[in-house]
C-alpha positions in Angstrom: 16.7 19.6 13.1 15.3 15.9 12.1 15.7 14.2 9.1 14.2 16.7 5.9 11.2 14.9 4.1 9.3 16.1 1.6 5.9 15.0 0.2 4.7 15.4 -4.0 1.5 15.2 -4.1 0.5 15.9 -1.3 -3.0 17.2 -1.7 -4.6 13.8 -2.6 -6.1 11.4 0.0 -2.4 9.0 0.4 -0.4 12.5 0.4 -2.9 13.9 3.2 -1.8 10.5 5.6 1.6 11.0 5.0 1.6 14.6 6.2 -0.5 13.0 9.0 2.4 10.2 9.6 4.8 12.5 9.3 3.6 15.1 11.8 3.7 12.7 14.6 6.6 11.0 13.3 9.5 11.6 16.4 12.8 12.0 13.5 10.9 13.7 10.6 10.4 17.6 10.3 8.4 18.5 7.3 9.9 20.9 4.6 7.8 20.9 1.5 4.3 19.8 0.6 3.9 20.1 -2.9 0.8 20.0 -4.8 -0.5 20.9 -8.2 -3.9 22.5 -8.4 -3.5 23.4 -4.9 -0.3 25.7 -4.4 -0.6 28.6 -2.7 -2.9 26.8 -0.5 -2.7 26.2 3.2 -2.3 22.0 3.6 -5.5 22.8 6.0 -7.7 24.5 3.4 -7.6 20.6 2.0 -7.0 18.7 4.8 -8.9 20.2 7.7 -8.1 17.1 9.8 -4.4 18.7 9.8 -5.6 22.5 10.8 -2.6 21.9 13.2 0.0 21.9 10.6 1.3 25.3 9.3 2.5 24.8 5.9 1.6 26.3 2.3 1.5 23.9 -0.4 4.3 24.8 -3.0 4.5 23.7 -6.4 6.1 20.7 -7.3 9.7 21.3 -8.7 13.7 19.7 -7.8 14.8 22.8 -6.0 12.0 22.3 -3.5 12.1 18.2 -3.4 16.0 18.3 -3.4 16.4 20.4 -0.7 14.8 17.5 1.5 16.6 14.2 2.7 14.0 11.8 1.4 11.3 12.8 -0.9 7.6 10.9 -0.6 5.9 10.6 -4.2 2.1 10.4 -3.9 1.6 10.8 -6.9 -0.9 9.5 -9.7 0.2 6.6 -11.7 2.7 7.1 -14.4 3.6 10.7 -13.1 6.4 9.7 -10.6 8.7 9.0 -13.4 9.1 12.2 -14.8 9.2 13.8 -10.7 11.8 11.2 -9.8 14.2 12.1 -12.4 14.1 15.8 -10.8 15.8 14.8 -7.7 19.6 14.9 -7.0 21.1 11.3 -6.7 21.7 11.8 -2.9 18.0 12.0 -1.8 16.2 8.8 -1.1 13.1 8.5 -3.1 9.8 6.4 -2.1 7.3 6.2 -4.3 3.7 5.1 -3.6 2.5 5.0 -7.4 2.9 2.3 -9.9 5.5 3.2 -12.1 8.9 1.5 -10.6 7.5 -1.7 -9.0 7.0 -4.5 -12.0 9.9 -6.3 -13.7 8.2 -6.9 -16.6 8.0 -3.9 -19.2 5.8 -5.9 -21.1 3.0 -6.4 -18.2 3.5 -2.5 -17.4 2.9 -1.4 -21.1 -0.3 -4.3 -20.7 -2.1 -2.9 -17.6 -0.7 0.6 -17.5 0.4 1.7 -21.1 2.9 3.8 -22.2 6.7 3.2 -21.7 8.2 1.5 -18.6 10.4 3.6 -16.3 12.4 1.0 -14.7 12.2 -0.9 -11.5 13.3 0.0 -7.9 13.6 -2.5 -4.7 10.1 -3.4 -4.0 8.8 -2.0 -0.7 7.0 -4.8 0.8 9.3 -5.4 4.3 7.6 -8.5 5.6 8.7 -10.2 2.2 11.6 -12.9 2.8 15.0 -10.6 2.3 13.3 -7.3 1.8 14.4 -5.5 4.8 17.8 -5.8 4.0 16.9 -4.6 0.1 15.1 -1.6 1.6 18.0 -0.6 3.8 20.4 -0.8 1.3 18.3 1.4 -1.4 17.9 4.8 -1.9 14.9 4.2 -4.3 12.1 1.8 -3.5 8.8 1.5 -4.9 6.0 1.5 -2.5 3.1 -1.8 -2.8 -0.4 -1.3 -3.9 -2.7 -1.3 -1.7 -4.8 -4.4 -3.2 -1.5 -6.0 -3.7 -0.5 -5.9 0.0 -3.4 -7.3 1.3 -3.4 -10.1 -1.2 0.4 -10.5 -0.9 0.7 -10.6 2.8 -2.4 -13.9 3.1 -0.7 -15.4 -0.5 3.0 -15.1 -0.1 4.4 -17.5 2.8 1.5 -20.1 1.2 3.2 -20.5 -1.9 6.9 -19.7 -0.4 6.1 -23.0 1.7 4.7 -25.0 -1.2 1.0 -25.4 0.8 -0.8 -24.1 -1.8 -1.3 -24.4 -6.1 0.3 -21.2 -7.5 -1.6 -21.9 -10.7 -5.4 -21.8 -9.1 -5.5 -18.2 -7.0 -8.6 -16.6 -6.7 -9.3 -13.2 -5.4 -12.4 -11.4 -4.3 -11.4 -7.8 -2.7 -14.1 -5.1 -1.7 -12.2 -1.8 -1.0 -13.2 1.6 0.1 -13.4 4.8 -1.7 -10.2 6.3 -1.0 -8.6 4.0 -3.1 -10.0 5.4 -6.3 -8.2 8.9 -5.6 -9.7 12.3 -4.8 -10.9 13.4 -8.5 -14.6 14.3 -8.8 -16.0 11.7 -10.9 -19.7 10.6 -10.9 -19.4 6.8 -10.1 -17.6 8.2 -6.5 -20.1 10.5 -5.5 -22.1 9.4 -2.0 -25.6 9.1 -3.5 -23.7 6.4 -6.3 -22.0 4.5 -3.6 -24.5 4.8 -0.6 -26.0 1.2 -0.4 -24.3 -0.4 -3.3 -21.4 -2.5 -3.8 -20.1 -2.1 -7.6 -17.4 -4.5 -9.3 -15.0 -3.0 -11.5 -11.9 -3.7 -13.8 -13.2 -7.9 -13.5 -10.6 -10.1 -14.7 -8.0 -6.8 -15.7 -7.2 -4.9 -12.4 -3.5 -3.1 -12.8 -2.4 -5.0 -9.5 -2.5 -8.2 -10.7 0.9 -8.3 -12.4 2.6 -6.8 -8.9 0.6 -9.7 -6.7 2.1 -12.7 -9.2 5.3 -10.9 -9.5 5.0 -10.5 -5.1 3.6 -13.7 -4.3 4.8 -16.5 -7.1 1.3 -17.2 -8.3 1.3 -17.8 -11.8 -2.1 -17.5 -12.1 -4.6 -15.5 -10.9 -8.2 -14.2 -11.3 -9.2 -10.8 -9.2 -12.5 -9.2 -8.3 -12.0 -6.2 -7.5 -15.5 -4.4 -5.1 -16.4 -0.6 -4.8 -17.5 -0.7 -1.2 -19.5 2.0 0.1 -16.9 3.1 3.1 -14.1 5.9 2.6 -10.9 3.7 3.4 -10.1 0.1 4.2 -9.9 -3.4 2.0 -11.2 -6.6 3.2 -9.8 -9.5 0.4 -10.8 -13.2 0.5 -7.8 -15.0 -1.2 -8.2 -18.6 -2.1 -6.2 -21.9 -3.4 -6.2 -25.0 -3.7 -4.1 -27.4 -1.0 -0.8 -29.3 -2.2 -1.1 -31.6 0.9 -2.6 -31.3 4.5 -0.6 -28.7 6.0 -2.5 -26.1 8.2 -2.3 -23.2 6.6 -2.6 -21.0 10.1 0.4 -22.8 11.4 2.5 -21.7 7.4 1.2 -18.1 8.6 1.8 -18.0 12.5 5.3 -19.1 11.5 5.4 -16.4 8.6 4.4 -13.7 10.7 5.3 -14.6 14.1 7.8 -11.9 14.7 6.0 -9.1 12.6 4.9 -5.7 14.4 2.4 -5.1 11.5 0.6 -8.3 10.6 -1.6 -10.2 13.0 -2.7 -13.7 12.6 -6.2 -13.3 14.3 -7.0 -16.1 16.8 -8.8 -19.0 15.6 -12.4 -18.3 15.0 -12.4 -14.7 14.6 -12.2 -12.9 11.4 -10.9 -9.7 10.2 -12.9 -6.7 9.6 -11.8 -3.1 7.7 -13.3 -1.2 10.7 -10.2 -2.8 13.4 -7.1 -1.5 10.8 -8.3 2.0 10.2 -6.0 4.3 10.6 -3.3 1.9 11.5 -0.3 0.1 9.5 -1.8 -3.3 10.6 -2.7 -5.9 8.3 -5.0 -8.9 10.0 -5.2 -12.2 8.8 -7.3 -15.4 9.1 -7.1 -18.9 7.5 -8.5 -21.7 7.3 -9.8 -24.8 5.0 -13.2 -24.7 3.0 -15.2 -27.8 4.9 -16.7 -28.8 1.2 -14.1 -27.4 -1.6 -10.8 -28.5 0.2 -9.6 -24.8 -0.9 -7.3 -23.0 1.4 -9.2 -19.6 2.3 -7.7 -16.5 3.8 -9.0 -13.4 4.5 -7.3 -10.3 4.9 -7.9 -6.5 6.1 -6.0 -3.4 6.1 -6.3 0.2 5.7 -5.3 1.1 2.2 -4.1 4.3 3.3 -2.3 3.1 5.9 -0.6 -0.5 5.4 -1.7 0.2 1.8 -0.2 3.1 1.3 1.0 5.9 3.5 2.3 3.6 6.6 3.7 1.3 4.3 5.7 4.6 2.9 6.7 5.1 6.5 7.6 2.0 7.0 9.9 1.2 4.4 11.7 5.2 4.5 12.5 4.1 8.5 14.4 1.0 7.3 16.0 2.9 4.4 16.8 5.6 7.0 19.1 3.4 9.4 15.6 4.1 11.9 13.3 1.5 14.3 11.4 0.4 11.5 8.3 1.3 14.2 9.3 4.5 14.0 5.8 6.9 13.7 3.7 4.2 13.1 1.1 2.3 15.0 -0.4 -1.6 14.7 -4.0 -0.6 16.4 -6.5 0.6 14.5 -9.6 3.7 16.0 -12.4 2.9 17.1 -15.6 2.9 16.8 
């Protein structure tokens, strides 16, 4: 018998990669899938890519979670609260919605509304100390997807003092997936087919998590429907405190990382080479007229965004290789 997990929420698109992850995972043996609408339901009926995997979603509730070493919540944001509370003190908790990551209960009640539930470790491991935070917690708080992308080219920029934390800009195109599984009309194909669509301009719910992440103090975010079902490709850019190179502040940030790749020089990231990995590819370099640091960064934000992340962090918080179940190279074509 492995280690007991357990996934709430399981029937949307981030709960459907962690039964994925978790499958193939060599220390993890599945014991509850929970889902709401769909209990009763074989996980297959709603994830045919897992027609493998024979298991019945239950209905979500603390004898079911409880009776699991470490409970996933992939749940929608501002729902996890309520779950979390359900399960005994002894089970480790990771939780890929919102509602434990900011600091601030006034930026929470701002982008989110309603009352703040707290704050857990933050689950980000390539941040300077985190590992050890993970490791030591038995309730961490999974990223955003936006806000790992943008964190990962931002954060050793501003650690290092290279670039302005008081000029980041943001434009970030990202697929589909990342706006959940509900039916709504803006997400159906003949909507997206062909079109790119900007949304929440200037008041994205990430925003609060990337300065609170990174150190930027200020911040302006584009956020881009893109008409593909999963990745996020985000140009991040600041201006330059001096002349340092800012490949060589990210070569050395990242130099011993099994999940972030500093691309070679000339050659750019692209959604397409993450999917379906926990990889996160970077580039950087210096606009030739605007002086303005540029980097531009891709990952899948089911994957590194999300569900791998998950993985990630519950292998540190599990005594495991951090590695564990996870892989840095993307499918293709």
């Amino acid at each position: 018998m492995g280690i007991r997990v357990a996934v709430a929420g399981a029937s949307g698109y981030a709960g459907g990669e962690l039964l994925r992850l978790i499958a193939g995972h060599p220390e993890f043996d599945l014991v509850a899938a929970t889902a709401h609408a769909h209990a009763g339901a074989p996980v297959a009926a709603v994830h045919p890519h897992l027609a493998a995997l024979d298991i019945t979603f239950a209905a979500t509730g603390p004898d079911v979670l409880s009776a699991a070493d470490l409970v996933f919540l992939a749940l929608p944001h501002g729902q996890s609260a309520a779950v979390a509370g359900q399960v005994s003190a002894g089970v480790k908790v990771v939780d890929l919605g919102a509602d434990f990551r900011l600091r601030d209960a006034g930026a929470w009640q701002r982008y989110y509304g309603g009352a703040h539930a707290g704050t857990w470790t933050y689950g980000l491991p390539e941040l300077p100390g985190a590992r050890q935070a993970i490791a030591a917690s038995t309730r961490v708080a999974n990223t955003g997807c936006y806000a790992a992308t943008i964190t990962l080219a931002l954060a050793p920029l501003i650690a290092a003092g290279a670039v302005e934390p008081d000029d980041v800009v943001v434009v970030a195109a990202s697929g589909t997936s990342g706006a959940g599984r509900s039916a709504t009309t803006r997400l159906l194909a003949t909507e997206v087919m062909g079109d790119l669509t900007p949304y929440k301009v200037g008041t994205h719910q990430h925003v609060p998590e990337i300065k609170q992440a990174t150190g930027a103090r200020s911040l302006s975010m584009t956020p881009v429907l893109a008409p593909m079902p999963r990745g996020i490709l985000a140009t991040v850019t600041a201006r330059p405190t001096g002349d340092a190179n800012p490949r060589d502040v990210l070569a050395q940030a990242y130099a011993d990382e099994p999940f972030v790749s500093l691309l070679p020089d000339g050659s750019w990231p692209r959604t397409a080479a993450t999917a379906g990995s926990n990889a996160c590819h970077l580039q950087a370099t210096t606009d030739a007229d605007a002086g303005r640091v540029i980097v531009v960064s891709a990952l899948d934000n089911l994957g590194k965004g999300a569900a791998g992340q998950a993985v990630q962090c519950a292998n540190l918080m599990l005594g495991l290789p951090e590695t564990a179940g996870l892989g840095a190279y993307g499918v293709a074509p």
